[in-house]
N, C-alpha and C positions, 0 to 999 in steps of 0.2 A: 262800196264801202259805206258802211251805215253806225252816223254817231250817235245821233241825238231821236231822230224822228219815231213816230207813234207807228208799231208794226199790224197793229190790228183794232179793229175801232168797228164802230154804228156806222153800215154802210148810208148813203146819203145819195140825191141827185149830184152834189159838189164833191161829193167822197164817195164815187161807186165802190171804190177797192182800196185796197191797201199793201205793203210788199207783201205780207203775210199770203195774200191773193197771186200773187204772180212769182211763185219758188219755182214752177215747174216749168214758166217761160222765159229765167233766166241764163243769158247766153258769159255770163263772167264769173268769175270766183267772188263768195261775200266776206265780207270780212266786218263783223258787227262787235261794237265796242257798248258796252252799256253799264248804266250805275243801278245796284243793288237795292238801290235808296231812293229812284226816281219815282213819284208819285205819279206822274205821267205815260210812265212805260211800264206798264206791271210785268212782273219778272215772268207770270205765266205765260204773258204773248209773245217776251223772251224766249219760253221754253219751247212752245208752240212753232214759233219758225224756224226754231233750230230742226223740232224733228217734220216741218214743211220739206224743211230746206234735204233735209237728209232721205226721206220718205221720193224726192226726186231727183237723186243723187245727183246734187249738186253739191262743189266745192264751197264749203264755208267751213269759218271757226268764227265761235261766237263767245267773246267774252264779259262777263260782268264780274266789275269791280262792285264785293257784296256792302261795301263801305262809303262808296259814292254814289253823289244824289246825282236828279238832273244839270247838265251845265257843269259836269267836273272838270272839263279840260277850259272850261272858259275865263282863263287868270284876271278877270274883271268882277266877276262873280264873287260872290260868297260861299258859294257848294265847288268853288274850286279844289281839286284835292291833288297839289302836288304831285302826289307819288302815283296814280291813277291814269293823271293828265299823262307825265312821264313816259309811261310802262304803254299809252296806248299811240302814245305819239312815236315810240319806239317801232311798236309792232304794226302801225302803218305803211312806216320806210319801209320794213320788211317785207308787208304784201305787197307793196309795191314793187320793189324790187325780183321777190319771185314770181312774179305775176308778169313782169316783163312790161312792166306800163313807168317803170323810173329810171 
């Protein structure tokens, strides 16, 4: 399950990789929540492990809320968004549940 973190980035000696790097050594289902509006996660490294993740058929759904920023489920924040937080807090229980892990 992936909320918030940076999916592809300047690899580094401290950051050799990234998940965007390891789709195809995934042994679980993904399940990525993200904000439309995050300046930290651009939506194209969004789009990118989506078709990672799908190019090594692996089980994911990947969603962004096109309205929320970084931090929308974090009700202390400011980019908190309600309805976002909600729907993804929802659809968590869910993969957890069909995923056999709740």
């Amino acid at each position: 399950m992936a909320w918030y973190g940076k999916l592809a980035g300047e690899r580094t000696p401290l950051q050799p990789r990234y998940p965007i790097d390891l789709a195809c050594d995934l042994q679980c289902p993904v399940l990525g929540l993200y904000g439309g509006k995050d300046t930290g996660i651009p939506l194209d490294s969004v789009e990118q492990t989506r078709d990672a993740l799908s190019a090594a058929r692996k089980r994911a759904e990947i969603v962004v809320y096109f309205d929320a920023a970084h931090g929308f489920h974090a009700g202390y924040r400011p980019a908190y968004d309600r309805a976002a937080a909600e729907d993804g807090w929802r659809r968590l229980l869910a993969w957890f549940t069909e995923n056999g892990t709740a």
